[in-house]
MIVEXDO-223993 format. One record per atom (N, C-alpha, C): residue in one letter; x, z, y; residue number from 1. Coordinates in Angstrom, 2 decimals, padded with zeros to 5 digits. Layout:
BEGIN
@resn->A | X->X | Z->Z | Y->Y | resi->NUM
...
//
This chain:
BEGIN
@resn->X | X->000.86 | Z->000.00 | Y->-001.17 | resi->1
@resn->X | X->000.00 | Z->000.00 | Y->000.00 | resi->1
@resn->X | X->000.90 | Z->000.00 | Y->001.23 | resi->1
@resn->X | X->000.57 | Z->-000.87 | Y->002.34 | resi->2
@resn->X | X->001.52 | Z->-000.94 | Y->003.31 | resi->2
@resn->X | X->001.04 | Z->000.13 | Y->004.23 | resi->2
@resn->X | X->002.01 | Z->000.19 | Y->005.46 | resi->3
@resn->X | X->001.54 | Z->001.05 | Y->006.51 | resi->3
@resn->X | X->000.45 | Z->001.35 | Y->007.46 | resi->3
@resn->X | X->000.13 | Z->000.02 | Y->007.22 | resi->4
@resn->X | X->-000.88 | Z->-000.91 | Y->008.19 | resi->4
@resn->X | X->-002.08 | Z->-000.60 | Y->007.38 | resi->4
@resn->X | X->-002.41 | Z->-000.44 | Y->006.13 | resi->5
@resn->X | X->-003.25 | Z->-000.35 | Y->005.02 | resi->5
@resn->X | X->-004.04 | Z->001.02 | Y->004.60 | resi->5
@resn->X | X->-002.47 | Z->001.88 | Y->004.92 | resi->6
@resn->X | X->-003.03 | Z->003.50 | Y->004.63 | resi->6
@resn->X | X->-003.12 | Z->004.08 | Y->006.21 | resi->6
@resn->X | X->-002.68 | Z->003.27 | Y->007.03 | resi->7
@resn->X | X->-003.64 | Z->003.80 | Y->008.31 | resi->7
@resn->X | X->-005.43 | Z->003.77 | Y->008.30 | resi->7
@resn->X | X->-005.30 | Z->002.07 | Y->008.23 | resi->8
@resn->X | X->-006.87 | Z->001.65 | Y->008.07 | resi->8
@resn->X | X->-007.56 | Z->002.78 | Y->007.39 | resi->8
@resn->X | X->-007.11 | Z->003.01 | Y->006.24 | resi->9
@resn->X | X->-007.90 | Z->003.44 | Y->005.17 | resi->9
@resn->X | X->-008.00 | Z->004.85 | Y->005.93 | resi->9
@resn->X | X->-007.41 | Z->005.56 | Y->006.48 | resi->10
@resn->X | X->-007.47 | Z->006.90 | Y->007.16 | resi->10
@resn->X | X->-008.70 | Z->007.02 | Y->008.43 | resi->10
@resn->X | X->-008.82 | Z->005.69 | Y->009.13 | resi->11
@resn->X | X->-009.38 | Z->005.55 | Y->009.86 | resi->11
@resn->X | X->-011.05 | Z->005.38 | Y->009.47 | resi->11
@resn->X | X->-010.92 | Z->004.83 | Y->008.12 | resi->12
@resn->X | X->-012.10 | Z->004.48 | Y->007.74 | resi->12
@resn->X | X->-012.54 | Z->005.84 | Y->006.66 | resi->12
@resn->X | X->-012.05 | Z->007.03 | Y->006.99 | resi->13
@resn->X | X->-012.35 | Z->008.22 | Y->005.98 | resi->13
@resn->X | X->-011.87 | Z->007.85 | Y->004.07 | resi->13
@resn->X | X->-011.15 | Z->006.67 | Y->004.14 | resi->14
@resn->X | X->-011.13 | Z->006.66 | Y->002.37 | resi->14
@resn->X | X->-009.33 | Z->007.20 | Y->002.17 | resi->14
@resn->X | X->-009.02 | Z->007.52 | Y->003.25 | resi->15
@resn->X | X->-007.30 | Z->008.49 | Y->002.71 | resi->15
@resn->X | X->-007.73 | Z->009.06 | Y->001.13 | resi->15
@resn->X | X->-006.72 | Z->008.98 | Y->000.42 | resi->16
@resn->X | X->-007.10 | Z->009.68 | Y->-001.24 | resi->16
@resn->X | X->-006.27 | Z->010.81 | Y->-000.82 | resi->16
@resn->X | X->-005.92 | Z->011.33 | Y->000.62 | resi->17
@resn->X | X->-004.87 | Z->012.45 | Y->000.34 | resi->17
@resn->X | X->-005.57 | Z->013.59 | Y->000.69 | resi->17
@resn->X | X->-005.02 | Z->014.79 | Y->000.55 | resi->18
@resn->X | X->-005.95 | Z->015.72 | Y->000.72 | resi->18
@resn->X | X->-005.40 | Z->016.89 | Y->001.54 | resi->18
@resn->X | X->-005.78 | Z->016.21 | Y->003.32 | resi->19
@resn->X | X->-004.84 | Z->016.60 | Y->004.02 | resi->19
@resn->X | X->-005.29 | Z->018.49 | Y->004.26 | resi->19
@resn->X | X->-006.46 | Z->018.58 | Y->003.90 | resi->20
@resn->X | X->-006.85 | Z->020.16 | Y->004.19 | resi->20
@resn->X | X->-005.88 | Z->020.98 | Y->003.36 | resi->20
@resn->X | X->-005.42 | Z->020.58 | Y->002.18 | resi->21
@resn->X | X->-004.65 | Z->021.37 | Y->001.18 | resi->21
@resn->X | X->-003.04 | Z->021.17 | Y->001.76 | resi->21
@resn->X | X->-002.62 | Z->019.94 | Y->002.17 | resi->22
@resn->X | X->-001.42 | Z->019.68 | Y->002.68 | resi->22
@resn->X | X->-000.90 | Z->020.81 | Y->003.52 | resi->22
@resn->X | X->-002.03 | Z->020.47 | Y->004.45 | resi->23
@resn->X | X->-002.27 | Z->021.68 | Y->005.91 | resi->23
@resn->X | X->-001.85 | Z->023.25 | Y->005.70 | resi->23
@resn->X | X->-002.54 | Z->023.37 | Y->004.86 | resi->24
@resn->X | X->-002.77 | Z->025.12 | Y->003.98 | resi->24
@resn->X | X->-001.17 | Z->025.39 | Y->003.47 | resi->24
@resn->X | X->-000.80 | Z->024.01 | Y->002.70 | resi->25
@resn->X | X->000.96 | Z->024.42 | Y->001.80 | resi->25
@resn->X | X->001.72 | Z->024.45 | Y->003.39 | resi->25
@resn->X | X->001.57 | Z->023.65 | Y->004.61 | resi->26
@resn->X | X->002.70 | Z->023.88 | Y->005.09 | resi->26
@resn->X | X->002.53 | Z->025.01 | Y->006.29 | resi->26
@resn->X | X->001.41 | Z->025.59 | Y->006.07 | resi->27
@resn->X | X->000.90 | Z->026.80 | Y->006.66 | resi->27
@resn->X | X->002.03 | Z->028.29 | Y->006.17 | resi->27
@resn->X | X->001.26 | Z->027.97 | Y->005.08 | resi->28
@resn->X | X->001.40 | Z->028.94 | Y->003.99 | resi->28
@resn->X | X->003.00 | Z->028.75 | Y->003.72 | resi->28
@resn->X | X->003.91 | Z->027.79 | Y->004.14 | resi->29
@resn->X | X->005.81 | Z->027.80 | Y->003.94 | resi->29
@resn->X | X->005.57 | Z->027.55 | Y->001.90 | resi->29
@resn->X | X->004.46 | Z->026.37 | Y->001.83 | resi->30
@resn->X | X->004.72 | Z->025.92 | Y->000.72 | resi->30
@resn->X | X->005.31 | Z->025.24 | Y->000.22 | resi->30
@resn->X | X->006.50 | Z->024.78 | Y->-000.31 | resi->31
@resn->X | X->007.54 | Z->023.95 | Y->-000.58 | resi->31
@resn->X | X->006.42 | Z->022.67 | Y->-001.44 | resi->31
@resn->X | X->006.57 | Z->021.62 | Y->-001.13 | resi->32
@resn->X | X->005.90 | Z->020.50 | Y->-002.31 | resi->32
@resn->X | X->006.47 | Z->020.35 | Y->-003.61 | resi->32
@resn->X | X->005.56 | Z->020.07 | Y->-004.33 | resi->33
@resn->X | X->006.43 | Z->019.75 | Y->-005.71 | resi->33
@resn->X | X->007.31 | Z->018.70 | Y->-005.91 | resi->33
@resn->X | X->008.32 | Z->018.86 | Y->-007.03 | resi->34
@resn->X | X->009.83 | Z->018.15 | Y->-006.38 | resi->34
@resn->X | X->009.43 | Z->016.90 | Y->-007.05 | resi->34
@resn->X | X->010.02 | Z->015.19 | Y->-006.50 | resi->35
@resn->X | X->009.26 | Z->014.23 | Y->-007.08 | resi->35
@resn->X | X->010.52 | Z->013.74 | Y->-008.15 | resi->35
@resn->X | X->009.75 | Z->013.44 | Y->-009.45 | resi->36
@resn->X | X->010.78 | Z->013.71 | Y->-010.33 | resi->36
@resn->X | X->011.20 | Z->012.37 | Y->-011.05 | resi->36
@resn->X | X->011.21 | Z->011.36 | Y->-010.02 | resi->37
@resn->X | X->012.17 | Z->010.20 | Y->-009.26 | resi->37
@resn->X | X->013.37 | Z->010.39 | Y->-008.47 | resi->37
@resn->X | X->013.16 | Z->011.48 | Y->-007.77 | resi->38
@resn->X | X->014.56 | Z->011.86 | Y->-006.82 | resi->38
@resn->X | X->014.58 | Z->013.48 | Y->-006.61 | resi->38
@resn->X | X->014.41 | Z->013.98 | Y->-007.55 | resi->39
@resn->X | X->014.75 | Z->015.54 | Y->-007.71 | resi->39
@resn->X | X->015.08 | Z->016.22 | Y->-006.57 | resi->39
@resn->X | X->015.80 | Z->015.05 | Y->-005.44 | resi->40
@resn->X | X->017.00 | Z->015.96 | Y->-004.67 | resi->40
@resn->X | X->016.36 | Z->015.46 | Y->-002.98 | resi->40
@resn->X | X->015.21 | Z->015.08 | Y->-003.62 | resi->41
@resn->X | X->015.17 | Z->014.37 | Y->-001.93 | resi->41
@resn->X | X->014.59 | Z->015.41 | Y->-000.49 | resi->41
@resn->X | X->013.76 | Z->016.05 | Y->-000.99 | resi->42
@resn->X | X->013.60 | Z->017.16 | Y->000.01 | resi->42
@resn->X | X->014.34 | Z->018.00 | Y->000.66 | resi->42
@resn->X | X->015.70 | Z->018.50 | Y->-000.30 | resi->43
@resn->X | X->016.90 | Z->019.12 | Y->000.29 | resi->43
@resn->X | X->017.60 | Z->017.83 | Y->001.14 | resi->43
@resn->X | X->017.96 | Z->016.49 | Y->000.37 | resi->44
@resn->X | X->018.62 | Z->015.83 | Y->001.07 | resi->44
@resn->X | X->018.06 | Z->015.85 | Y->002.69 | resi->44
@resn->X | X->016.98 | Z->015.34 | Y->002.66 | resi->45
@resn->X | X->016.09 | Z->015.15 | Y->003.55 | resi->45
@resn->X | X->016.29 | Z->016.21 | Y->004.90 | resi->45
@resn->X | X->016.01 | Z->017.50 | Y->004.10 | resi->46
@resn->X | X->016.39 | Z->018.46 | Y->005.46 | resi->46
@resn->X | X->017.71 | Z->018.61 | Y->005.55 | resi->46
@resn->X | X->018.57 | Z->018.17 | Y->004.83 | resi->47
@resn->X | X->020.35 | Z->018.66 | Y->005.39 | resi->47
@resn->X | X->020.29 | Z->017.54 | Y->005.88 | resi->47
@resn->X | X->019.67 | Z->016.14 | Y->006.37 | resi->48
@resn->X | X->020.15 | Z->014.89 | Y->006.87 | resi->48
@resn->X | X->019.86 | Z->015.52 | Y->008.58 | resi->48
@resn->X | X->018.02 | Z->016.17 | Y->008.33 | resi->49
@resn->X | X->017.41 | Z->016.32 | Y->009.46 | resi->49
@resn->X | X->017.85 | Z->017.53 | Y->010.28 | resi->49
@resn->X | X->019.21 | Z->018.56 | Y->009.97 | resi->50
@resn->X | X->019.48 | Z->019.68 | Y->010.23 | resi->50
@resn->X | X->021.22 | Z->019.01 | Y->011.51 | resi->50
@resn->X | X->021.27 | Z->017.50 | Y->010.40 | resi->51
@resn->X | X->022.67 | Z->017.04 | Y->011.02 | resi->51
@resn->X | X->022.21 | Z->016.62 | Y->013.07 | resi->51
@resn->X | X->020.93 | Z->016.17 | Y->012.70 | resi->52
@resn->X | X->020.67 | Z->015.24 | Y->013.76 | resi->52
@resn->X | X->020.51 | Z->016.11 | Y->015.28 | resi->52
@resn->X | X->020.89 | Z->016.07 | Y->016.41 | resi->53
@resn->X | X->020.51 | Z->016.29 | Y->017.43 | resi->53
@resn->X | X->019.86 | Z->015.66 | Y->018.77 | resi->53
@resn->X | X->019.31 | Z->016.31 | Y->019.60 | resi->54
@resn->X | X->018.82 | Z->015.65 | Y->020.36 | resi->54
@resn->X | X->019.39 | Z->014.70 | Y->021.54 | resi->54
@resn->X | X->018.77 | Z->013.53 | Y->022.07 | resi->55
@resn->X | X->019.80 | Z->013.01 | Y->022.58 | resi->55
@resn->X | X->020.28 | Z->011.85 | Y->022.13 | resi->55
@resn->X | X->020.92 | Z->011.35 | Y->022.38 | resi->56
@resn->X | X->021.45 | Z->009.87 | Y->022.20 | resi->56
@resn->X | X->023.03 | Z->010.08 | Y->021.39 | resi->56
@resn->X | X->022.90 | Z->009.27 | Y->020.48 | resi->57
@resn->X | X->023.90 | Z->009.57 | Y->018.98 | resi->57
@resn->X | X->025.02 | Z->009.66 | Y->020.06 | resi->57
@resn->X | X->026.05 | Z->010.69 | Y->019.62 | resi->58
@resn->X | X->027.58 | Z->010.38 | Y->020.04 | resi->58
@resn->X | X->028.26 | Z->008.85 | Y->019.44 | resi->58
@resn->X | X->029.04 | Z->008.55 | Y->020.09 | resi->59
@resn->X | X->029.45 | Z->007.14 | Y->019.61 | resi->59
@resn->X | X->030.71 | Z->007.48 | Y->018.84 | resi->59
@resn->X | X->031.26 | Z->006.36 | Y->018.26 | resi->60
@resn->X | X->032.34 | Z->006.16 | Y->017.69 | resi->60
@resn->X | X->033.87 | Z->006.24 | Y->018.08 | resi->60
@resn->X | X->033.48 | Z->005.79 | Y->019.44 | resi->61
@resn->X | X->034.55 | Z->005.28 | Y->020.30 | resi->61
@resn->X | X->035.64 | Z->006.62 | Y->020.86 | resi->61
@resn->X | X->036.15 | Z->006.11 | Y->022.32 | resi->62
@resn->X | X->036.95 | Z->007.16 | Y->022.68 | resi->62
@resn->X | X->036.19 | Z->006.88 | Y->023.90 | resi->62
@resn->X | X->035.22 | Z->006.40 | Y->024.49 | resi->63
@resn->X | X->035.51 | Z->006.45 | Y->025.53 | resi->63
@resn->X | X->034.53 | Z->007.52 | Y->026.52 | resi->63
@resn->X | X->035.07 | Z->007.43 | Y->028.06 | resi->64
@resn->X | X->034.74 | Z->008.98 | Y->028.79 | resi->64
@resn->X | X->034.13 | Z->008.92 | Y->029.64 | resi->64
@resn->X | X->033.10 | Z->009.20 | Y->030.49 | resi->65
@resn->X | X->032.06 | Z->009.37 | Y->030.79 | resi->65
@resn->X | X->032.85 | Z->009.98 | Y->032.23 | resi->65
@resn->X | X->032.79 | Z->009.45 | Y->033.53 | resi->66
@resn->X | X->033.46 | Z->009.11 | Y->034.68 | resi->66
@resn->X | X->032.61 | Z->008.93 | Y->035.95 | resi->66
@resn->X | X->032.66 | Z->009.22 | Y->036.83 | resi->67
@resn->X | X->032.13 | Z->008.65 | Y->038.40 | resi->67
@resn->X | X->033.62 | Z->007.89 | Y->038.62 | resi->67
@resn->X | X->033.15 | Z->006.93 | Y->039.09 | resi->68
@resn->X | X->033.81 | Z->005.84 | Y->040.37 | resi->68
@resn->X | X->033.31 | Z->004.85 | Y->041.42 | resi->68
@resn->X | X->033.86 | Z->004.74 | Y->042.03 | resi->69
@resn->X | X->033.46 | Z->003.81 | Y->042.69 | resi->69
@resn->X | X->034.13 | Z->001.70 | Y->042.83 | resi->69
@resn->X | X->033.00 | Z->001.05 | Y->042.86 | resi->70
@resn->X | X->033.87 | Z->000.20 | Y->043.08 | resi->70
@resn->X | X->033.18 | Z->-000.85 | Y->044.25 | resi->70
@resn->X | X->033.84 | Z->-001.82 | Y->044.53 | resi->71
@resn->X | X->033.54 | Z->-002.95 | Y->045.56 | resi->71
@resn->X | X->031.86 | Z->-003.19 | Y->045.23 | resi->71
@resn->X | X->031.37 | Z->-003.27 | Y->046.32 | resi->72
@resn->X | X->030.19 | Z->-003.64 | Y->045.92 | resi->72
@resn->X | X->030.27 | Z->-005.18 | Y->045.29 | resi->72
@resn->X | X->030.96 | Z->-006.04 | Y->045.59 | resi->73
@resn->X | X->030.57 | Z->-007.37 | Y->045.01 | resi->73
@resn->X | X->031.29 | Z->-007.57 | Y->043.46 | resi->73
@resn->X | X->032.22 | Z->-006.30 | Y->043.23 | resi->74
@resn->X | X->032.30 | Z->-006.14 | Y->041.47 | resi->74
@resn->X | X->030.86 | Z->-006.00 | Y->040.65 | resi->74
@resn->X | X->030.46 | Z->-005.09 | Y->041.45 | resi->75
@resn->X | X->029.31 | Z->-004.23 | Y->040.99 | resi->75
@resn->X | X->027.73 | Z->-005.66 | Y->040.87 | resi->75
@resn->X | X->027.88 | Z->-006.15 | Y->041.77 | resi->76
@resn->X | X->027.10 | Z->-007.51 | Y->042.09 | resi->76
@resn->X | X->027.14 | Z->-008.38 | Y->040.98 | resi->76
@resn->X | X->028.87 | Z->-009.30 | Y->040.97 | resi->77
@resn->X | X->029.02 | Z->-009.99 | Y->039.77 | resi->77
@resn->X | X->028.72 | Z->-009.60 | Y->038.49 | resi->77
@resn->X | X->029.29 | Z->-008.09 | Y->037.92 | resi->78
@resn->X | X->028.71 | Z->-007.83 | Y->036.55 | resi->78
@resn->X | X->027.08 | Z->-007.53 | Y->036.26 | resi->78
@resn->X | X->026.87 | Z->-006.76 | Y->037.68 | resi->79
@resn->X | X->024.98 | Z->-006.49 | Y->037.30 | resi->79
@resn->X | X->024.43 | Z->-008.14 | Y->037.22 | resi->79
@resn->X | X->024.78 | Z->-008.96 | Y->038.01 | resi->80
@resn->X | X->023.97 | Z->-010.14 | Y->038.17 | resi->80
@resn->X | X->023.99 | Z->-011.13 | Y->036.06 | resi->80
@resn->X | X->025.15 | Z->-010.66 | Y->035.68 | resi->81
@resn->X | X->024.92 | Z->-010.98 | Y->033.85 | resi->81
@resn->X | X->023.93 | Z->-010.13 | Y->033.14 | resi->81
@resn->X | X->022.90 | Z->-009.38 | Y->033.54 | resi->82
@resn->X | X->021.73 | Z->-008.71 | Y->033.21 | resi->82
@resn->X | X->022.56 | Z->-007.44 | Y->032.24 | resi->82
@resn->X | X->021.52 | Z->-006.94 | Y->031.23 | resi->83
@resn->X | X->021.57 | Z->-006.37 | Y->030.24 | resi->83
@resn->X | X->022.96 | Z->-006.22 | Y->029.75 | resi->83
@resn->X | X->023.54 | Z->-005.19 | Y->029.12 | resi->84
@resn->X | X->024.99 | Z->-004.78 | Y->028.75 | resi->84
@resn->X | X->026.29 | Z->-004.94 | Y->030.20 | resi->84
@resn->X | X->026.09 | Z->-005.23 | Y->031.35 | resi->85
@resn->X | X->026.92 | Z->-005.69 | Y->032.42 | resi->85
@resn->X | X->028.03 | Z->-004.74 | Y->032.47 | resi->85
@resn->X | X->027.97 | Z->-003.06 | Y->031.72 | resi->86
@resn->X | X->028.61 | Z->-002.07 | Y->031.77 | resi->86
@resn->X | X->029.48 | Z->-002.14 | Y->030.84 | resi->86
@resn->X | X->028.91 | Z->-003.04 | Y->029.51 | resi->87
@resn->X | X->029.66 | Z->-003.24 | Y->028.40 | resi->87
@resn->X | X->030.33 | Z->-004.22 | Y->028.68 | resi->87
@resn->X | X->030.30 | Z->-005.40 | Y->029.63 | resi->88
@resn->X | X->031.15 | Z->-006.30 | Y->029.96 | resi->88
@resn->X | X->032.55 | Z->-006.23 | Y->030.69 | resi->88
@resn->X | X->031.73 | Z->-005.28 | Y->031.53 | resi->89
@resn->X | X->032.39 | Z->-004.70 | Y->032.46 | resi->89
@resn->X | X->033.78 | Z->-003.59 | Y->031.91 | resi->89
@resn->X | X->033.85 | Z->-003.13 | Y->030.58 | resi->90
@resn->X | X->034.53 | Z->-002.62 | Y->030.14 | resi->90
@resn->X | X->035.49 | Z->-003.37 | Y->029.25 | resi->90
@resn->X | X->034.80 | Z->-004.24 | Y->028.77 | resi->91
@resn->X | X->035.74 | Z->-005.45 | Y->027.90 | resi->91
@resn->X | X->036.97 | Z->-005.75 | Y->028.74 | resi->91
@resn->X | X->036.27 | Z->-006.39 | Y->030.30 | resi->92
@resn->X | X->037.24 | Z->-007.21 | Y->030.94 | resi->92
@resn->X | X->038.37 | Z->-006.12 | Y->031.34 | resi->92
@resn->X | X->038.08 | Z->-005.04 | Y->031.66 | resi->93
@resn->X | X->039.03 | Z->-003.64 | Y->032.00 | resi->93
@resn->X | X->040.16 | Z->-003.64 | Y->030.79 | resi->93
@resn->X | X->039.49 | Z->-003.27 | Y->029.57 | resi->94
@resn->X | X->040.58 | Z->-003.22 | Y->028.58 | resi->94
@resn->X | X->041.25 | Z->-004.65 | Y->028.19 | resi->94
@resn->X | X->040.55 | Z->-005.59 | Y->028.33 | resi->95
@resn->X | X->041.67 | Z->-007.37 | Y->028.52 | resi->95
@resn->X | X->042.44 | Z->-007.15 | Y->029.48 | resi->95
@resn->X | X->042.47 | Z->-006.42 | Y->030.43 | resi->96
@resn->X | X->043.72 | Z->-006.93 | Y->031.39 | resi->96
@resn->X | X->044.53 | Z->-005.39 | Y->030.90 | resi->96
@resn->X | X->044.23 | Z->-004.32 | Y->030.69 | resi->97
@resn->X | X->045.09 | Z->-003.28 | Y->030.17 | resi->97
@resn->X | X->045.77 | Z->-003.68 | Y->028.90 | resi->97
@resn->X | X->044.97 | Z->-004.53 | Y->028.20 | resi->98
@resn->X | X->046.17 | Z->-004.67 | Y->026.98 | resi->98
@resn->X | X->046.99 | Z->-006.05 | Y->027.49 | resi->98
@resn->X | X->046.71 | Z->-006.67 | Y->028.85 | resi->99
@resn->X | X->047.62 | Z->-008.19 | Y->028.85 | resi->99
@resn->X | X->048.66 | Z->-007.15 | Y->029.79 | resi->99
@resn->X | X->048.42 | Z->-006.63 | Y->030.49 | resi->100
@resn->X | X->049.21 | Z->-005.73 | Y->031.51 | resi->100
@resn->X | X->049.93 | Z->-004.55 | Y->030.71 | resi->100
@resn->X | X->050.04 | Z->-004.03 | Y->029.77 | resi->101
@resn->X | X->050.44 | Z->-003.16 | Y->028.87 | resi->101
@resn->X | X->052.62 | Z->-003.07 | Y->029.29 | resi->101
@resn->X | X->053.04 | Z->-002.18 | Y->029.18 | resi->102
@resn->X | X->054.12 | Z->-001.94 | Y->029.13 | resi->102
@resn->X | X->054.81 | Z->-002.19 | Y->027.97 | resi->102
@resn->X | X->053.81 | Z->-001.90 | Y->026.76 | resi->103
@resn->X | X->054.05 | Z->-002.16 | Y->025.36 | resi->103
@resn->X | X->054.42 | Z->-003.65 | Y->025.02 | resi->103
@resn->X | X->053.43 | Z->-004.68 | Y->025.76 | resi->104
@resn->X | X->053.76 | Z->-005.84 | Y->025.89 | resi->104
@resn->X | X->055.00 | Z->-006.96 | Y->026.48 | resi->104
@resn->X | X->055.56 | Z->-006.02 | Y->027.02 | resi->105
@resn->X | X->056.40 | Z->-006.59 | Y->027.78 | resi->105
@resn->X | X->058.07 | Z->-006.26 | Y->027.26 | resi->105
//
């Protein structure tokens, strides 16, 4: 049954679930019975949901989170490439730091 399917069906009173009893177990700090396809999924489940915080994922990267200022017509040229202009805007920074590099030379 798709998502789209067991909505309808909720909407139209024929849910087969039996949300008054659902209600009552997670009232009541009733653990569900374990599904014995994936034994482990309810623990997994909450140690995944215990990792997560609020907020926007930390990234991968190194990079640092700064005030500056620059020319307004920098600021012009990259906003005027729409969408990501900050991410562009950082590419072209680290292309000329690694052509300009000391290491390079």
């Amino acid at each position: 049954m798709t998502n789209e399917e067991m909505s309808a069906a909720r909407e139209n009173g024929k849910s087969q679930s039996d949300w008054a009893r659902v209600h009552r177990m997670v009232k009541n700090d009733i653990e569900p019975a374990e599904d014995e396809d994936s034994p482990n999924a309810a623990a997994l489940l909450r140690a995944d949901l215990e990792k997560r915080r609020i907020g926007r994922p930390l990234g991968q990267d190194n990079k640092v989170q700064v005030s500056i200022r620059y020319h307004r017509e920098v600021l012009d040229y990259f906003k005027a490439k729409g969408a990501g202009w900050q991410v562009q805007m950082d590419k072209v920074l680290l292309d000329w730091v690694k052509t300009h590099s000391t290491k390079n030379t």
